[in-house]
ZAMI-547351 format. One record per atom (N, C-alpha, C, O, CB): residue number from 1; atom name; z, x, y. Coordinates in steps of 0.2 Angstrom, whole numbers, plus 2048, in hexadecimal, padded with zeros to 3 digits. Each point is the difference from the previous one (the first is absolute). Glycine has a CB too. Layout:
BEGIN
<pt num="NUM" atomo="CA" c3="Z" c1="X" c2="Y"/>
...
//
This chain:
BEGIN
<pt num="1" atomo="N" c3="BD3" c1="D03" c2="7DC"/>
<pt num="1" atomo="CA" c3="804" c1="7FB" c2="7FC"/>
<pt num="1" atomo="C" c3="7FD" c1="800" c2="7F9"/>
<pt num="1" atomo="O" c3="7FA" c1="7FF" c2="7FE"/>
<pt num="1" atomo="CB" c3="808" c1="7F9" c2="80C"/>
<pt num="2" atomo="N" c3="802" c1="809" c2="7F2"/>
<pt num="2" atomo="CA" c3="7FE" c1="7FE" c2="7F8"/>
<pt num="2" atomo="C" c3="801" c1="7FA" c2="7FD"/>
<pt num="2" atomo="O" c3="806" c1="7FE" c2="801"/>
<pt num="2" atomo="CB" c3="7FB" c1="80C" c2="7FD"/>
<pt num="3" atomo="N" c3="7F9" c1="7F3" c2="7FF"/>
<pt num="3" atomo="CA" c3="7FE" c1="7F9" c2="7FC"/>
<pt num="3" atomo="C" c3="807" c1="800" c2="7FD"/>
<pt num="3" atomo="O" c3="804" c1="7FB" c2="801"/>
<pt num="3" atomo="CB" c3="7EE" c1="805" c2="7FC"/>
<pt num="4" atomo="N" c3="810" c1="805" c2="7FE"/>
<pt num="4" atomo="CA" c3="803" c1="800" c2="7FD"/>
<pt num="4" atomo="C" c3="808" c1="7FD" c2="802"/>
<pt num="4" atomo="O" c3="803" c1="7FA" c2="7FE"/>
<pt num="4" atomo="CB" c3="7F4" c1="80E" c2="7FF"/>
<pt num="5" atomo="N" c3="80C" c1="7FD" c2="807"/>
<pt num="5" atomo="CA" c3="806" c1="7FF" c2="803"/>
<pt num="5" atomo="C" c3="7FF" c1="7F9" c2="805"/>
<pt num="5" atomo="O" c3="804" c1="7FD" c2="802"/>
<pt num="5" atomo="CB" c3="801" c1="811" c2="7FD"/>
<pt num="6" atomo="N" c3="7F6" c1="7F1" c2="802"/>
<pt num="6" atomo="CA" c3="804" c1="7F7" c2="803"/>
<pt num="6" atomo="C" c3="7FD" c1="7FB" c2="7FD"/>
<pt num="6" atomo="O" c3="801" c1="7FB" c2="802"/>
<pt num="6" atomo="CB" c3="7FF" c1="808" c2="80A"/>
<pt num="7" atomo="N" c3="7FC" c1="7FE" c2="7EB"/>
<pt num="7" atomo="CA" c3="801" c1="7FC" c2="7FC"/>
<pt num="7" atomo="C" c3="809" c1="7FF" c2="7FF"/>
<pt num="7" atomo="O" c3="803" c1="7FB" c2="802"/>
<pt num="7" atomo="CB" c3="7F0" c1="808" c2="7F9"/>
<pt num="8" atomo="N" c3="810" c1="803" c2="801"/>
<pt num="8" atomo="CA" c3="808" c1="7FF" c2="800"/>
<pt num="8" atomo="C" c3="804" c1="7FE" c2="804"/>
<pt num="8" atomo="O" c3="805" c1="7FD" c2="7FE"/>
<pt num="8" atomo="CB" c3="7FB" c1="809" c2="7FD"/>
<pt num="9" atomo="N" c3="7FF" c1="7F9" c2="80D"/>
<pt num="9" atomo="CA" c3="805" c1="7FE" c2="803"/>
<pt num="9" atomo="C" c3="7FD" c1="7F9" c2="800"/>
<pt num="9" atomo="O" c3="805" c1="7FC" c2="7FF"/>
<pt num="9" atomo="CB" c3="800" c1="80D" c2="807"/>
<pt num="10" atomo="N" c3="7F6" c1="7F5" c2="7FB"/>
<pt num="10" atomo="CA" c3="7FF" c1="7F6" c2="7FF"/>
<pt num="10" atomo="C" c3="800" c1="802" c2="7FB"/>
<pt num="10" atomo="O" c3="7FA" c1="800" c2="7FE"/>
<pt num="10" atomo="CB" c3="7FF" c1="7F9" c2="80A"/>
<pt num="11" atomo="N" c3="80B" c1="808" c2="7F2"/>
<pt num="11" atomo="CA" c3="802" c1="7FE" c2="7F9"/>
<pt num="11" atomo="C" c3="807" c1="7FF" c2="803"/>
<pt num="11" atomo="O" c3="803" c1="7FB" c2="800"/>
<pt num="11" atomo="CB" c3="7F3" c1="80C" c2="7F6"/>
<pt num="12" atomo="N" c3="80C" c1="7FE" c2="80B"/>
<pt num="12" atomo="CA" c3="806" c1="7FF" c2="803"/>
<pt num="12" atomo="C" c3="803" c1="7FA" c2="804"/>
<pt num="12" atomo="O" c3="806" c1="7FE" c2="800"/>
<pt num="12" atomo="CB" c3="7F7" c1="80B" c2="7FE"/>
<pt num="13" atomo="N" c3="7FD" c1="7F5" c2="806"/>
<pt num="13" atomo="CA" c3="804" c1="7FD" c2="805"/>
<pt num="13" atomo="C" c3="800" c1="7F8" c2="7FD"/>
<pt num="13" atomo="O" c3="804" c1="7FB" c2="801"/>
<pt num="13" atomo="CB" c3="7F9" c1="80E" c2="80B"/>
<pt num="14" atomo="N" c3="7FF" c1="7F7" c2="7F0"/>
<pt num="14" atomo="CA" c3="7FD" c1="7FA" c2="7FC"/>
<pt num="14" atomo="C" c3="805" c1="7FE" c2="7FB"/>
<pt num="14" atomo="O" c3="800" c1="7FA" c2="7FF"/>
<pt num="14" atomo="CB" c3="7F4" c1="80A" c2="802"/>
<pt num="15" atomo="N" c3="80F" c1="800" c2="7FD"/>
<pt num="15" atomo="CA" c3="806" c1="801" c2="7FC"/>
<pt num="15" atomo="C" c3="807" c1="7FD" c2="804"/>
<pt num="15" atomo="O" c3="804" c1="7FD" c2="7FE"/>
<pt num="15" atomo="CB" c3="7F5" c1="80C" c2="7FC"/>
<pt num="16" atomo="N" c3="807" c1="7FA" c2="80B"/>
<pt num="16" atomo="CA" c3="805" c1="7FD" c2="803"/>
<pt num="16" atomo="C" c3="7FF" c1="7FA" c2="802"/>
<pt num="16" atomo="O" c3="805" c1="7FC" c2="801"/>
<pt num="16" atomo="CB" c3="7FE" c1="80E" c2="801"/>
<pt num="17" atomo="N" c3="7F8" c1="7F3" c2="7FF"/>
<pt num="17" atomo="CA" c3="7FE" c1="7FB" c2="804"/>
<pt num="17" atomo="C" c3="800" c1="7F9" c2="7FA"/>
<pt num="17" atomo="O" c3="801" c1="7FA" c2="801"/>
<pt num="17" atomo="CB" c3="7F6" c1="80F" c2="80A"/>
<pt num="18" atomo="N" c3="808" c1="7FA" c2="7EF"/>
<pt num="18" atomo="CA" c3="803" c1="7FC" c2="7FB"/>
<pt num="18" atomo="C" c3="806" c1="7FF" c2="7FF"/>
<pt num="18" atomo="O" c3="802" c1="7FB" c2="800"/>
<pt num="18" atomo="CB" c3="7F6" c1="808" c2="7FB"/>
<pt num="19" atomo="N" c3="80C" c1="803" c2="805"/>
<pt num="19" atomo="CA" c3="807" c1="800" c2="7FE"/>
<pt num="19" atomo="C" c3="805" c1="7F9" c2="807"/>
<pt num="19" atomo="O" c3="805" c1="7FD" c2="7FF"/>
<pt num="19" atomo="CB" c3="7FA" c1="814" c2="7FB"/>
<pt num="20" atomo="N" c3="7FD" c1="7EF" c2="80B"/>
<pt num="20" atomo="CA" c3="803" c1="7FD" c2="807"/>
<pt num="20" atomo="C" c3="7FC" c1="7F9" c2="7FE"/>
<pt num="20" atomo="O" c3="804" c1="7FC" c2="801"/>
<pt num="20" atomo="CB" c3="7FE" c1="80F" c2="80A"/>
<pt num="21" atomo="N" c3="7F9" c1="7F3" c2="7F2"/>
<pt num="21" atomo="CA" c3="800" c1="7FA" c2="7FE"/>
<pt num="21" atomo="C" c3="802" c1="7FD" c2="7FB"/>
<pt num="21" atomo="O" c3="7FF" c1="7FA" c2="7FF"/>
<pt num="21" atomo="CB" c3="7FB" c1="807" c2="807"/>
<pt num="22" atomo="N" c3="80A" c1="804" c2="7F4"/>
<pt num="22" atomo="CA" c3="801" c1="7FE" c2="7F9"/>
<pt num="22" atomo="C" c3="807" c1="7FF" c2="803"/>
<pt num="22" atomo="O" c3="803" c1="7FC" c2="7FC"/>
<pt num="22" atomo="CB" c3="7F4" c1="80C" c2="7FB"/>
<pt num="23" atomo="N" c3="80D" c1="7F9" c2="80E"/>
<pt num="23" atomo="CA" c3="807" c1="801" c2="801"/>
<pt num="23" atomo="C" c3="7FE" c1="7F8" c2="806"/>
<pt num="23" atomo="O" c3="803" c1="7FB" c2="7FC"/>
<pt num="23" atomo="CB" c3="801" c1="816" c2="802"/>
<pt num="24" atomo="N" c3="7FB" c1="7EE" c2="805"/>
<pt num="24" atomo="CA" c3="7FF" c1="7FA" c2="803"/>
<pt num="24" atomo="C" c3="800" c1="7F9" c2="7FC"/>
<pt num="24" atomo="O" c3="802" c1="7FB" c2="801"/>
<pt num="24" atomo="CB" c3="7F8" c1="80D" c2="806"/>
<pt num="25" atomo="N" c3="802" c1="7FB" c2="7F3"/>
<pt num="25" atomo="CA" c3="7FE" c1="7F9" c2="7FB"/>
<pt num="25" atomo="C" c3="808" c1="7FF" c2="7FD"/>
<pt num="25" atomo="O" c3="801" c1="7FC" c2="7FC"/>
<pt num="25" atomo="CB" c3="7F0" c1="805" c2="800"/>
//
């Protein structure tokens, strides 16, 4: 597993998980 590539996907998913509570409010 690289550090790397699953820093970007929990950047990713963190991102989305903003966008689903920025859309809620």
């Amino acid at each position: 597993l690289n550090p790397e590539k699953i820093g970007e996907d929990m950047k990713r998913l963190s991102l989305r998980l903003a966008e689903r509570f920025t859309r809620l409010k």
